[in-house]
N, C-alpha and C positions, 0 to 999 in steps of 0.2 A: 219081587212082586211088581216095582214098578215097568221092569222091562215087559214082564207077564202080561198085565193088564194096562198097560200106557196111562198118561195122564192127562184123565179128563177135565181139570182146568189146575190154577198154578196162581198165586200174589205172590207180590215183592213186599216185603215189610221191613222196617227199620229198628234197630238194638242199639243199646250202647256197646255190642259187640262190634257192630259191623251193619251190614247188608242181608236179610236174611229172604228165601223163599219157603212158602208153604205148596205141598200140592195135594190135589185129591185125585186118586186112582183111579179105575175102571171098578174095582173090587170096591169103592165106596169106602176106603181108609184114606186115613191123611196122614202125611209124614212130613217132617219141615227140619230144615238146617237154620241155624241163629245171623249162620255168616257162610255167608258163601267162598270167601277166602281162604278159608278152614272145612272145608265141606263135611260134614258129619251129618248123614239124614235119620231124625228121630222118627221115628213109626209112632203116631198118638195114640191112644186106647179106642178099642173099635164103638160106634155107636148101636146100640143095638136094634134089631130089625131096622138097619138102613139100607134097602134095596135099590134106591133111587136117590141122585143128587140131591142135597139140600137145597131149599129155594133160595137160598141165601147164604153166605158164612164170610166170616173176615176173621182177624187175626191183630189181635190186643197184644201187648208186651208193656210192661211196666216193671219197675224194680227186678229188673232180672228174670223175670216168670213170662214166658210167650205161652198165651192158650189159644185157643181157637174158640170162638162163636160161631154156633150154624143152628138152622130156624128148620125145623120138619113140622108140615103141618103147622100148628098150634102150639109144638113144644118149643122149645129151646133149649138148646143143648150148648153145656162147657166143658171141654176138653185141656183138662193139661198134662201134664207126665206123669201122673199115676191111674188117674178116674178119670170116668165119663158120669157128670151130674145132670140133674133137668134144672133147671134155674126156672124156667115156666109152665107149668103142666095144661092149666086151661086159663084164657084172659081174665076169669072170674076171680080169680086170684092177685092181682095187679090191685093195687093199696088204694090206687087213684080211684076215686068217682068215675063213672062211664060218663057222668055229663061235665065234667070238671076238664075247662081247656088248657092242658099245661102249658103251651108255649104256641105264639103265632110268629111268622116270618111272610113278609110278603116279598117278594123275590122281583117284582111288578113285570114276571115274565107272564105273557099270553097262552103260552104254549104249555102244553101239559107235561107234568115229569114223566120221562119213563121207566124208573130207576129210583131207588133209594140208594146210597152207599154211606154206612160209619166213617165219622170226619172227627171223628177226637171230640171232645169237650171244649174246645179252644173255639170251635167255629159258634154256631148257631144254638140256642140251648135255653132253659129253662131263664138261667143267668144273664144271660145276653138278653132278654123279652123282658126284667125289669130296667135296668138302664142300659139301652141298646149300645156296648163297647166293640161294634162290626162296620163294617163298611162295604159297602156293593163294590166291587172296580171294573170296568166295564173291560174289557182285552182286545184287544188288536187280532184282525183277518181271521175269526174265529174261521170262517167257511174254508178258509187254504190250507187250515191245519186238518184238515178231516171231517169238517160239517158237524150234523151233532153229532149227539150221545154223550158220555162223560170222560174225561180228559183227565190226566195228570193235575195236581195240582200245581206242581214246579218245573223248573226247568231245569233241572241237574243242581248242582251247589248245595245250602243245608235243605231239607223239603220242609217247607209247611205242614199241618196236618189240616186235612181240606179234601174238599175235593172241589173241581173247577169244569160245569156243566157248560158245554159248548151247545148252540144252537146256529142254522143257518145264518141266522141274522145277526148275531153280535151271542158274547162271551161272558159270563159271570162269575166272580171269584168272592162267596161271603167270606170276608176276611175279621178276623179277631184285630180289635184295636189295643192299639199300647195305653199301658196306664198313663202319660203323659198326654197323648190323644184326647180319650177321656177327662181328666183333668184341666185341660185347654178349654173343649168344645163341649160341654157339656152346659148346658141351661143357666144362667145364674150362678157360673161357676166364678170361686174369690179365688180359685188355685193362682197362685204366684204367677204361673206363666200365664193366664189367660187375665190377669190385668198388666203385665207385662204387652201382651198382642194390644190390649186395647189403646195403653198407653203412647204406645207407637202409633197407630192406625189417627189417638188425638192429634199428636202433634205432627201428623201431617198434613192435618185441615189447621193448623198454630192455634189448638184451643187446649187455653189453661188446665182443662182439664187431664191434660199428660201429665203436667206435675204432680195434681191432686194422687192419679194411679200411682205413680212412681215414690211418692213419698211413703205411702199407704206399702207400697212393698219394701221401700229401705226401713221404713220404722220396724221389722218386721224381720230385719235381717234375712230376706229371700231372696235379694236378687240375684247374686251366683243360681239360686236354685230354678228362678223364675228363667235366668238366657241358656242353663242346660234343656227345663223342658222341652221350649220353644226350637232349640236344635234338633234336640230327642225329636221332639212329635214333625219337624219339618222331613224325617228320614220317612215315616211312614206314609206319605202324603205323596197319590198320586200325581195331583194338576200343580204344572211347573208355578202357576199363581199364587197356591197356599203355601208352597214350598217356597217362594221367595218371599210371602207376606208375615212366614214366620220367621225366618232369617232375620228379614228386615228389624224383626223385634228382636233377636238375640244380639243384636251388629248395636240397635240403640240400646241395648242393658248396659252390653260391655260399656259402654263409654264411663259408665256410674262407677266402675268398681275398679278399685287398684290392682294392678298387675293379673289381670284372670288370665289363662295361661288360654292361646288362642286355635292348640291343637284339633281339640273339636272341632268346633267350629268352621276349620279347615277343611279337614277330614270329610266334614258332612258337605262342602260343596263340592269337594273333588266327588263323592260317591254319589252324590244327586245326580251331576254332571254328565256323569259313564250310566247310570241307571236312566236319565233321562234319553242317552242316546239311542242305546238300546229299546227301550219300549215306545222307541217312535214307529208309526204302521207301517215304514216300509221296511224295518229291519223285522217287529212281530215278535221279541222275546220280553213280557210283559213279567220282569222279576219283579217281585217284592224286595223293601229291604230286609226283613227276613231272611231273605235267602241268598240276598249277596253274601260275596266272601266275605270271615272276618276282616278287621282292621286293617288295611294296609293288603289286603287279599285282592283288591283291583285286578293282580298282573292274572288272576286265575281266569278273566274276564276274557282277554283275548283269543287262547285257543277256543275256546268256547264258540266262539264268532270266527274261525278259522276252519272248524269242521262244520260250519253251514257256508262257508267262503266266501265271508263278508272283509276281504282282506284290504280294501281302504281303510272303514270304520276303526278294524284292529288294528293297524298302525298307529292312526289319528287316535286311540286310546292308550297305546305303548307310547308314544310320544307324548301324550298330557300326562303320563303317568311317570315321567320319567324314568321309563328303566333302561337297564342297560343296554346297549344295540344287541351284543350276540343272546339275553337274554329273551329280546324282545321284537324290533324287526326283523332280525337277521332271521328268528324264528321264522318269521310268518313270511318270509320270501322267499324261502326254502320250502315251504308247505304248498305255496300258489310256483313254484319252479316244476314241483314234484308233479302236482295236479297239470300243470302248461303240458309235458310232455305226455298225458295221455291223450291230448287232443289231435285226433285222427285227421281232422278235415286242413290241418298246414304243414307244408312240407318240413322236412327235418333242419334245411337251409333255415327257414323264416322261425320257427322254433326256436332254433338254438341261439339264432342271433337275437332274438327277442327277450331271451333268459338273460343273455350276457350284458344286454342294453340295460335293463332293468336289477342285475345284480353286482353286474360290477365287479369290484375285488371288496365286495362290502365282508368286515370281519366275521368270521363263524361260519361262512356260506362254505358246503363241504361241496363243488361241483361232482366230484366222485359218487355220493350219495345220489344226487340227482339223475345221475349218468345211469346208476343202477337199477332205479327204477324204469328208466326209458328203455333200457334190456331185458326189465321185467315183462315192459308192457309190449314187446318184440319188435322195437323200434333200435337196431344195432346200430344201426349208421348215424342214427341222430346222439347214441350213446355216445360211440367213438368221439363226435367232433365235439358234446360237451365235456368230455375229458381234455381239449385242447386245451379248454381253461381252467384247467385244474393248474395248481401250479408247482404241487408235487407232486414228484416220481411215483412213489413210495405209495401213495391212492393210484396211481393208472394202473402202474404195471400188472395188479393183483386180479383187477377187473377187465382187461385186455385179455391176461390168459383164460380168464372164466369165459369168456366170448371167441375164444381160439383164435384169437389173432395173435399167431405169437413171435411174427416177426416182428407189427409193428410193437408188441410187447419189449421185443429185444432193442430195437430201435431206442425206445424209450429210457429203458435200462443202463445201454452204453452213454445217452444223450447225460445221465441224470450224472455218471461218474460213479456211482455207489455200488462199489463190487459186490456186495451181499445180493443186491438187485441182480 
């Protein structure tokens, strides 16, 4: 069916399976796989008299059950693996008062929407309009990414659920706040960490009043709980300011308490640190910490920045991060060796010697690898002479005979001593 009548449009949606796509046909059926790694395409139950696109539809998944919602008209329609239901026949039916305003959101954009898209319960909502737990974050070179319309909400890693409306002018992300967040920044709030922030913020004007906070939270046995908040809620926080103004309180908690084990608190500048370099506007990858890698998942940060060929940055991040060289640089000099050799505009001489300048005999570096791609890219000559620097046989020789050179193959061979060769 779908080769028949091709497909008329197609989402990516998220399972604890995996990766899933939904699509809709030409023939106005939909049929959707949970995981694309597994590919298995379910055909959902047809809607009936649907002769034209829906104006709408997205794709829910919870406890294991993926359905589809799609909008005809007036109706609404719910699709899962056996039935097709109407969940809304005419608005008259909708529980709510027609004058009754459920939820406002000022976005304090000028420009009008042109698009609705479902963004989960997490974003914007009923819930969120009594004590507002969101936050606007403004994103970096909206206009370079593709001007408006609406955007992904992540950048690869875990996703949010969200969606992130781009405009000429700048970029909007309503983000759900962490309950630590909340509990901080919230009005007249006594939460542990936000007389924790305050307490600190006193004693650095020297007013007695730090002790009064700080007693008020040891009597009370919180402070472990008041310098995790303050850690917690410094990860979700855009401006490097409030990110250091809340630190600053977790750094003056610890002093109060015996032996608090200083992991966290670690952890969260090393990740602020790589998250702040990143969402600076001339790199333009504006992750959440949501979406960074789990704990200690930093190292997943660099190729990330290696396939946009940000390859200082990702060094200077493998190096703060300390990992391993062949884990780590050696990675990423190999990736910018590979990319050097497709460059048409220097000769194969200034090339080669530029890779070798810059590579060295640094460990994990495969020159033979590099070589192959430059015979990929039908640059043989520049191939040959970075196999000069290979420094085993046993990689040239294989790829010499792939390029029919097979004297100097042979050369190579007898040079290396290895009769097999």
């Amino acid at each position: 069916e779908v080769l028949q009548n091709h497909v008329l449009e197609a989402k990516v949606f998220h399972t604890e399976y995996g990766t899933g796509v939904a699509i809709l046909t030409g023939a106005h059926r939909f049929s959707l796989a949970t995981n694309i790694d597994d590919l298995k395409l379910r055909r959902m139950p047809e809607v009936p008299g649907l002769q034209k696109p829906p104006s709408c539809w997205a794709v829910l998944s919870q406890d294991r059950v993926t359905i589809v919602l799609l909008a005809v008209g007036q109706d609404l329609y719910l699709l899962d693996n056996t039935s097709c239901s109407v969940v809304v026949s005419k608005p008259q039916r909708v529980s709510l008062p027609p004058q009754e305003k459920l939820c406002e959101f000022n976005s304090s954009s000028r420009a009008p929407p042109k698009q609705m898209v479902w963004c989960g319960e997490a974003a914007v909502g009923p819930s969120s309009c009594q004590v507002p737990p969101w936050q606007v974050h403004a994103s970096p070179e909206p206009a370079a990414r593709g001007g408006g319309g609406l955007g992904a909400a992540a950048d690869g890693g875990r996703e949010l659920q969200g969606v992130h409306p781009l405009f000429i002018s700048g970029g909007f992300f309503p983000l759900h706040l962490a309950e630590a967040s909340q509990e901080i920044f919230k009005i007249a709030s006594m939460a542990p960490g936000a007389l924790l922030l305050e307490a600190q913020k006193e004693y650095e004007k020297e007013s007695q009043k730090a002790d009064e906070y700080l007693r008020e939270i040891k009597d009370q046995k919180l402070l472990p709980e008041a310098v995790s908040q303050c850690i917690e809620a410094a990860g979700y926080e855009h401006e490097p300011d409030t990110q250091k103004s809340l630190l600053r309180a977790a750094s003056f908690g610890k002093c109060f308490i015996d032996k608090f084990p200083p992991d966290s608190f670690v952890r969260m500048c090393q990740d602020l640190r790589v998250l702040n370099a990143i969402r600076d506007y001339q790199i333009g990858i504006p992750l959440t910490f949501t979406q960074y890698p789990p704990r200690g998942g930093g190292a997943l940060m660099p190729p990330r920045l290696v396939l946009r060929r940000l390859y200082p940055l990702a060094i200077r991040i493998c190096e703060y991060l300390r990992l391993s060289e062949i884990q780590g640089v050696s990675r990423i000099l190999a990736h910018w060796a590979c990319y050097k050799v497709q460059q048409k505009d220097k000769s194969d001489e200034e090339v080669a010697h530029a890779i070798n300048q810059k590579l060295g005999d640094t460990p994990g570096i495969s020159y033979s690898e590099i070589a192959a791609r430059a015979y990929d890219c039908g640059r043989t000559e520049l191939a040959i002479k970075l196999l000069e620097y290979e420094p085993r046989s046993g990689e040239q020789v294989p790829l010499l005979l792939k390029m029919k050179r097979s004297k100097l193959a042979l050369s190579k061979a007898i040079e290396s001593g290895d009769t097999d060769l």
